[in-house]
N, CA and C of each residue as an Amber inpcrd file, in Angstrom:
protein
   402
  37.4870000 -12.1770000  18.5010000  36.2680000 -12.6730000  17.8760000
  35.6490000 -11.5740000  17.0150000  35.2970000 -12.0110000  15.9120000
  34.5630000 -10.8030000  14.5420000  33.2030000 -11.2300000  14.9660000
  32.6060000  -9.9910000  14.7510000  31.3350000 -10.3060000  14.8380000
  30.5700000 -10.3330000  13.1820000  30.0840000 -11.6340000  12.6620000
  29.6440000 -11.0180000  10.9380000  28.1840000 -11.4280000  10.8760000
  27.9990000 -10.6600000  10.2030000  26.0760000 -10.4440000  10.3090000
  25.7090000 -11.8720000   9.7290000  24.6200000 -12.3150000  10.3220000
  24.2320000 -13.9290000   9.5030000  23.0970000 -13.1250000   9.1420000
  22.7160000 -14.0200000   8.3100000  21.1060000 -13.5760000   7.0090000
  20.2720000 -13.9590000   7.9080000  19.0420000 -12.6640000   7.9210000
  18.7440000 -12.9770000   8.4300000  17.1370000 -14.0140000   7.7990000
  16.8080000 -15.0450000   8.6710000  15.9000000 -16.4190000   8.3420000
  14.7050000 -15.5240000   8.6800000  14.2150000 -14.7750000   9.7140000
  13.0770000 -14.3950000   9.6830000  12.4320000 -13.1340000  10.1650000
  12.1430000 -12.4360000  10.3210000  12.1100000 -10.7040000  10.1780000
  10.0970000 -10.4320000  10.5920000   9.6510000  -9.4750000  11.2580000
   8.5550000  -9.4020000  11.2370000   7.9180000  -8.8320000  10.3520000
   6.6440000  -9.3970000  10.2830000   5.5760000  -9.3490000   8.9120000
   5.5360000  -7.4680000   8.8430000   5.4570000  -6.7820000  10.1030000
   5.1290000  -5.1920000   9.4550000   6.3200000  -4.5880000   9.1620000
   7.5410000  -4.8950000   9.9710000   8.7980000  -4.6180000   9.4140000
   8.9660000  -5.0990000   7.6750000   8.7400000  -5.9120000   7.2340000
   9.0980000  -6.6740000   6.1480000   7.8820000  -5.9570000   4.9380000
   6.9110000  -5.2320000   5.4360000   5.7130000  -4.7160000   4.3660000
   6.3190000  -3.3510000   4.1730000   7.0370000  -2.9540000   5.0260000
   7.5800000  -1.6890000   5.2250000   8.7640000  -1.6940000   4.6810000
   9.6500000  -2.7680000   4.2460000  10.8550000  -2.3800000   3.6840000
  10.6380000  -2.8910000   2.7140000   9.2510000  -3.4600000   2.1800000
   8.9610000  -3.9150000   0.3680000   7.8500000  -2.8710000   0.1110000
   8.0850000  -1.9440000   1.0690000   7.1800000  -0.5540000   0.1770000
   5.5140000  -0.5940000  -0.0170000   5.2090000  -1.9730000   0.9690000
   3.7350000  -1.6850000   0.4640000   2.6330000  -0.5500000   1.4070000
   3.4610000  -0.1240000   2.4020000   2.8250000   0.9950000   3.2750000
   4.4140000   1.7670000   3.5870000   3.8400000   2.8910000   3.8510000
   4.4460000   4.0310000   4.1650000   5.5230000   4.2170000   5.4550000
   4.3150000   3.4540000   6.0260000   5.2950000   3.6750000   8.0110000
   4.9820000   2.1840000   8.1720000   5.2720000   1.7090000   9.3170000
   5.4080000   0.8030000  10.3120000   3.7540000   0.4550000  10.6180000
   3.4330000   2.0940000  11.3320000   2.3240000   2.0900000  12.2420000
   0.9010000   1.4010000  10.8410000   1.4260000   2.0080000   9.8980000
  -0.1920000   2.0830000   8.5800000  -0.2260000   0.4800000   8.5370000
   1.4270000   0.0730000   7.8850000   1.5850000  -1.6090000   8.0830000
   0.6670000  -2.4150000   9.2150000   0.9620000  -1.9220000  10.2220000
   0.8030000  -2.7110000  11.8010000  -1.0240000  -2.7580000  11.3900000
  -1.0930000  -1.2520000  10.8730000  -2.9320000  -1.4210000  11.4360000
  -3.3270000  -2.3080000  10.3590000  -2.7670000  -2.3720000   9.1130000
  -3.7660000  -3.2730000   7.9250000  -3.5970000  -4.2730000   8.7490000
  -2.7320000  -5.2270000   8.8540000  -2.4430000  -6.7370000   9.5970000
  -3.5640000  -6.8630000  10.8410000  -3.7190000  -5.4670000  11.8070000
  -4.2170000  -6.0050000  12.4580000  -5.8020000  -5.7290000  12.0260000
  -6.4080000  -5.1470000  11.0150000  -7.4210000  -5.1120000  10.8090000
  -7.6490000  -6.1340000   9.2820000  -7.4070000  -7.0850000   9.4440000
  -7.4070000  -8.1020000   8.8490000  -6.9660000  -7.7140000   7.0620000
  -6.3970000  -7.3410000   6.9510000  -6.0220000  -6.8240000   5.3220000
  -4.8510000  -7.5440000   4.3750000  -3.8890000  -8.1520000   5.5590000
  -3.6800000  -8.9060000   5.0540000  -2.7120000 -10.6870000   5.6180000
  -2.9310000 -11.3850000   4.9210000  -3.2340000 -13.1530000   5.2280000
  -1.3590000 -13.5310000   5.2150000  -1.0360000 -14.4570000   5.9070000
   0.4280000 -14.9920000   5.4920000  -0.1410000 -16.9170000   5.3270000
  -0.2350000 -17.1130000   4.3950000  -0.4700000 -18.9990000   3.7930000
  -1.8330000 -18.8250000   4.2200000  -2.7330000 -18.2520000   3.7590000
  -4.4640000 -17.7520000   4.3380000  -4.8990000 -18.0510000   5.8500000
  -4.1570000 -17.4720000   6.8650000  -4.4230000 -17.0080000   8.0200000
  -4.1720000 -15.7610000   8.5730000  -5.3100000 -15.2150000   8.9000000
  -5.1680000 -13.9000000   9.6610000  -4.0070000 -13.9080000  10.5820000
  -3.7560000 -13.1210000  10.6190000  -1.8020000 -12.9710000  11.6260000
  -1.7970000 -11.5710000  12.5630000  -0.8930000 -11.2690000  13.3520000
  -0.6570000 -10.1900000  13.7180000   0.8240000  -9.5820000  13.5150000
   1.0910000  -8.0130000  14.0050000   1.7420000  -7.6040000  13.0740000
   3.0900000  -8.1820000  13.5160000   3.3680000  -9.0340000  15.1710000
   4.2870000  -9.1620000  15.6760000   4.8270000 -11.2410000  14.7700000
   4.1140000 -11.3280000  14.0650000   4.4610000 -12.9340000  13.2320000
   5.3500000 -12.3880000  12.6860000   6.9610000 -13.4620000  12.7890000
   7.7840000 -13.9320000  12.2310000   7.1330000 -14.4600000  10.9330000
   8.3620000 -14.1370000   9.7050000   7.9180000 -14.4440000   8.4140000
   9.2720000 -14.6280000   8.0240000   9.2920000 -15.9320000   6.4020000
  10.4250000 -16.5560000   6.5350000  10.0500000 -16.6160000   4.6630000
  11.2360000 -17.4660000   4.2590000  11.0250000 -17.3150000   3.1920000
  10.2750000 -18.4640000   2.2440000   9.7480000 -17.3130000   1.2830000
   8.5510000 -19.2480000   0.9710000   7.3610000 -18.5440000   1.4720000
   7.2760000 -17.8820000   2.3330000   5.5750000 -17.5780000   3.2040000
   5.0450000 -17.0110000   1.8620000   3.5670000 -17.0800000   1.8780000
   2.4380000 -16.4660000   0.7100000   1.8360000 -15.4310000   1.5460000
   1.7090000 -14.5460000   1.2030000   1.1140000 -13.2750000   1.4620000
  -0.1990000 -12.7830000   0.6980000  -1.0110000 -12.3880000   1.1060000
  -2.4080000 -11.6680000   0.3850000  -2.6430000 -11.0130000   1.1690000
  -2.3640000  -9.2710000   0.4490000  -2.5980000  -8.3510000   0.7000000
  -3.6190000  -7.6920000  -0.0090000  -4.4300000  -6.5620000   0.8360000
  -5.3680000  -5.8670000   0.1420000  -5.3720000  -4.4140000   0.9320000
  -5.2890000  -3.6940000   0.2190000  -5.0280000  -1.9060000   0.4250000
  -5.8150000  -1.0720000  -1.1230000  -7.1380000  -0.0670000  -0.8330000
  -7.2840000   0.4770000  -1.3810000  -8.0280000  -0.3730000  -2.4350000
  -8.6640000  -1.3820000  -2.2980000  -9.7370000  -2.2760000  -3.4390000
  -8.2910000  -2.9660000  -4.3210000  -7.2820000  -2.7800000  -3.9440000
  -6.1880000  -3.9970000  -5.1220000  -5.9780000  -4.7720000  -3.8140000
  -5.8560000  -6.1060000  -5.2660000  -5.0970000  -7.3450000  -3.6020000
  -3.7280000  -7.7130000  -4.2860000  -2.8210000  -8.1500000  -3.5720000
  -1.3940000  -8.6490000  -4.2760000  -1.6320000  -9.9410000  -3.6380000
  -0.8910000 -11.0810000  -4.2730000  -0.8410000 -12.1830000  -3.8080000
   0.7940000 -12.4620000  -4.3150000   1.6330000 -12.2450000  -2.9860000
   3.0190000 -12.6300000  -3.3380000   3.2780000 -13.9990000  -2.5550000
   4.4930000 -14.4730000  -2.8010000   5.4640000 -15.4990000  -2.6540000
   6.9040000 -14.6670000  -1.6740000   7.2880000 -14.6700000  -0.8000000
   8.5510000 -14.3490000  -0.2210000   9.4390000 -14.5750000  -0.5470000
  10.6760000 -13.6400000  -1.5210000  11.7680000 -14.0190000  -1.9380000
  13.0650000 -13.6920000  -1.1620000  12.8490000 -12.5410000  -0.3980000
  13.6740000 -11.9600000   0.3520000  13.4200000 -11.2960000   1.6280000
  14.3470000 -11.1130000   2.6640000  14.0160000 -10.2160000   3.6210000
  15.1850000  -9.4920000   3.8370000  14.6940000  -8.1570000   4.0960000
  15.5730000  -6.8760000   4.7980000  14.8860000  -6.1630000   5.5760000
  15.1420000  -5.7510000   6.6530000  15.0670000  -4.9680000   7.6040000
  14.6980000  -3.3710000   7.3330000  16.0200000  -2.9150000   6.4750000
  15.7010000  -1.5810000   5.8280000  15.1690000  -1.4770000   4.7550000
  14.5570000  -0.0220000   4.7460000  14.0830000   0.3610000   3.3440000
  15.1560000   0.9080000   2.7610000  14.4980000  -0.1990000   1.2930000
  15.8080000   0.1630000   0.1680000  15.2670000   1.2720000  -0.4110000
  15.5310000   1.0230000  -1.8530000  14.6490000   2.0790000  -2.9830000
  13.8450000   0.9970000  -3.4710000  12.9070000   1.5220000  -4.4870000
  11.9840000   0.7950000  -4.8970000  12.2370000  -0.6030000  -5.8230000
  12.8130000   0.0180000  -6.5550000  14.1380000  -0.8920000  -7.2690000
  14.4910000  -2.4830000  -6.7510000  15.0320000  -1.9800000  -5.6210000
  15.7420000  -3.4310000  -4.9810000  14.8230000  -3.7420000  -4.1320000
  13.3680000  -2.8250000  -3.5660000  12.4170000  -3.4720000  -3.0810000
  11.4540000  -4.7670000  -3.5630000  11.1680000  -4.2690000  -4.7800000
  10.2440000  -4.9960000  -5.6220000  11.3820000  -6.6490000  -5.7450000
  12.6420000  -6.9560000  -5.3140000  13.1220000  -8.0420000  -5.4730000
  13.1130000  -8.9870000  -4.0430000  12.4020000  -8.4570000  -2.9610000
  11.8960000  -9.2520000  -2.1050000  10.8090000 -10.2170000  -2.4240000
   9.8960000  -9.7460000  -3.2810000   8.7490000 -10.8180000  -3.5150000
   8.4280000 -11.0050000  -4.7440000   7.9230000 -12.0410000  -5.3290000
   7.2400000 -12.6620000  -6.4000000   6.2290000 -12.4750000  -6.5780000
   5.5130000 -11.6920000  -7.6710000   4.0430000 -12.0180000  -7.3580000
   3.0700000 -13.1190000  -8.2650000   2.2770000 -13.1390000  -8.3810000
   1.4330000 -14.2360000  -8.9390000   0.8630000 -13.6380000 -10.2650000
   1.0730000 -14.2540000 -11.6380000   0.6040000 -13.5840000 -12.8850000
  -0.6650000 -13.1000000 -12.5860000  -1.9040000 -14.0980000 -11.9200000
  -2.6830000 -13.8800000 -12.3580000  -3.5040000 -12.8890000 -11.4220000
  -2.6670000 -12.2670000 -10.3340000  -2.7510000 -11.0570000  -9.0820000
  -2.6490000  -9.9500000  -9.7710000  -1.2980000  -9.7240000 -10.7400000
  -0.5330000  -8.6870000 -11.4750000  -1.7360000  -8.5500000 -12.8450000
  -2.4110000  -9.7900000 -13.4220000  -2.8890000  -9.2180000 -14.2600000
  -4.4090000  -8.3220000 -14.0290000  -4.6550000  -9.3190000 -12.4760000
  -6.1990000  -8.5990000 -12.0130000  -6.0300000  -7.2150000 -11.5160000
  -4.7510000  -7.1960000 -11.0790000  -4.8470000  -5.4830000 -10.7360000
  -4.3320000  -4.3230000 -11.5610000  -3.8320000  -4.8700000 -12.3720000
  -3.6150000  -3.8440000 -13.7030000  -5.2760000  -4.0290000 -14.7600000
  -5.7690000  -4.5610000 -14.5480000  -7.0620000  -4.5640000 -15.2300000
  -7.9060000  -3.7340000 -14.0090000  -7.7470000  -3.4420000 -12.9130000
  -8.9790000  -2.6490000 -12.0280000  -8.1200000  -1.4580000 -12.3690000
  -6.7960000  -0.6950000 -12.6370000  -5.7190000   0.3270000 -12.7450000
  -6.5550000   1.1090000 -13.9400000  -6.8880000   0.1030000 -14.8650000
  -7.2010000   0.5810000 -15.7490000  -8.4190000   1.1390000 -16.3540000
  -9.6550000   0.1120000 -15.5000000 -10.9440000   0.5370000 -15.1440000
 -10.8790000   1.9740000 -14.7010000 -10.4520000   1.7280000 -12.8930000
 -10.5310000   2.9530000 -12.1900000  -9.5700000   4.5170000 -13.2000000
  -8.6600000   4.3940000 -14.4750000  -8.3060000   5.2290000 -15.1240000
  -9.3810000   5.7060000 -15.7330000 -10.0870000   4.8610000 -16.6300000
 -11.1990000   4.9420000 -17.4470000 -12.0430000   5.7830000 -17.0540000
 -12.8250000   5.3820000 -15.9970000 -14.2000000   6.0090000 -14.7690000
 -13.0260000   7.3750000 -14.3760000 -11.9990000   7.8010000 -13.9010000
 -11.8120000   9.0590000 -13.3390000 -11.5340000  10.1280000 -14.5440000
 -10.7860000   9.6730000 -15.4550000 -10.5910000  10.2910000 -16.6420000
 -11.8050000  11.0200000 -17.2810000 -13.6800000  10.4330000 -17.3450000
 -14.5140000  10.5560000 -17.7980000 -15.2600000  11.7850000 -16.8200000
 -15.1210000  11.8550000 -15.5080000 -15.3760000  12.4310000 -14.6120000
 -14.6790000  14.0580000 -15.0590000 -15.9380000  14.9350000 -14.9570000
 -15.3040000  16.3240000 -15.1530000 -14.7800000  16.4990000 -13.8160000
 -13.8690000  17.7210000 -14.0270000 -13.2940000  18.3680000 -12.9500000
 -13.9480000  19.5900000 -12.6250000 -14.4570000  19.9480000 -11.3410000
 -14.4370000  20.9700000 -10.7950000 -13.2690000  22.0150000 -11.0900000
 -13.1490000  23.6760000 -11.2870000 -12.3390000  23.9540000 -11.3070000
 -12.7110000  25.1290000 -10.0700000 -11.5600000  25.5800000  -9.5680000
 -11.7420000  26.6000000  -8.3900000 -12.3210000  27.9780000  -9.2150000
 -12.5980000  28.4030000  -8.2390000 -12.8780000  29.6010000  -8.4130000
 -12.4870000  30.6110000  -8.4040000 -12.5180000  32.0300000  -9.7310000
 -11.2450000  32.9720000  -9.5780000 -11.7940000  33.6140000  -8.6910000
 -10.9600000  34.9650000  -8.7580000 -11.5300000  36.1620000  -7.8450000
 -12.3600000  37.0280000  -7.6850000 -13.6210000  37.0080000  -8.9750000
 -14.3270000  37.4920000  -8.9440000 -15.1960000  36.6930000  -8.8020000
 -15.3240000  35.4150000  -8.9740000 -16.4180000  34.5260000  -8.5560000
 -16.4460000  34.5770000  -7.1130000 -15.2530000  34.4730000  -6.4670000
 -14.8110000  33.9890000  -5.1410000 -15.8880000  35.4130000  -4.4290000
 -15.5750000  36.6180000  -5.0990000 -16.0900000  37.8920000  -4.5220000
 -18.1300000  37.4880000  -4.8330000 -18.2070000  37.4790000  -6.2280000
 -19.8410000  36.8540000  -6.0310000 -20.1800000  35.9610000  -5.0880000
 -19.6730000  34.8070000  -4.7300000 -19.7900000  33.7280000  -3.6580000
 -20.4640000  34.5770000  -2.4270000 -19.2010000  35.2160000  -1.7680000
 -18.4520000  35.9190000  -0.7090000 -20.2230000  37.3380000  -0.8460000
 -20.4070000  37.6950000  -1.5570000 -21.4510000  38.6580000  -1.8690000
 -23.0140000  37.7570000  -1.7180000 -23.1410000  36.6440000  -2.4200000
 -24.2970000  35.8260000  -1.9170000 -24.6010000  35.4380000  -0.5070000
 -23.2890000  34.6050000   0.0960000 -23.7080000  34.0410000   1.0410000
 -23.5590000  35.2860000   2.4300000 -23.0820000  36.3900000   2.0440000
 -23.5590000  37.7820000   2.9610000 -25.1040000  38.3270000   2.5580000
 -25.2040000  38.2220000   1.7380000 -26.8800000  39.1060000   1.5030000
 -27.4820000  37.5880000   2.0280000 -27.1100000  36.7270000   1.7570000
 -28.5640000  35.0900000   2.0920000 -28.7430000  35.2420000   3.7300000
 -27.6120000  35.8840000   4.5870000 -27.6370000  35.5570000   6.4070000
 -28.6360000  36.9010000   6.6430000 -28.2110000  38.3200000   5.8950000
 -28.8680000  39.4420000   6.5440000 -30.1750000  39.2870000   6.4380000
């Protein structure tokens, strides 16, 4: 008897956020789901729900929301590449969050930068806040 892998029909929701790259680890996955961040067909879920293909997803991490469609499931993380071909997303998700991408560019770009301090400032600093205690 061969043993041959069948496809698999349904895979869990933090496993499946984790091998389409939208969090880092498992654990970051597990906590958005369970701190309500994100919906499978607009119901709150936990991170242990089976997910199949066809399910709608709305996610939100960091003020962007995605609103995908399920095209695929894998277990492992691919590269980004063949990640992004698990899900579909919705034009009008892709166009709202490339319009906040571009805001939030706008507003940080305008924002001066602090720059550190060399070594003789660092030594004035270092010289103030000794004479301000004595």
């Amino acid at each position: 008897m061969s043993k041959e892998k069948s496809p698999l029909l349904t895979l869990r929701i933090d496993k499946w956020l984790w091998a389409a790259r939208f969090f880092k680890t498992r654990r970051l996955a597990s906590d958005a789901i369970s701190g309500g961040k994100v919906h499978i067909n607009g119901q709150r879920t936990k991170p242990s729900k089976e997910i199949k293909l066809n399910d709608e997803l709305q996610i939100n991490k960091n003020g962007y929301q995605w609103d995908i469609v399920i095209e695929g499931l894998s277990a492992q993380r691919r590269p980004a590449s063949e990640a992004a071909l698990l899900y579909k997303e919705a034009e009008e998700s892709l166009n709202r969050r490339q319009a906040l991408v571009a805001l939030n560019k706008d507003t940080y770009a305008s924002t001066p930068r602090a720059e550190r301090p060399n070594k003789k400032q660092r030594r004035q600093i270092h010289r103030f806040k000794k004479a301000d205690y004595s």
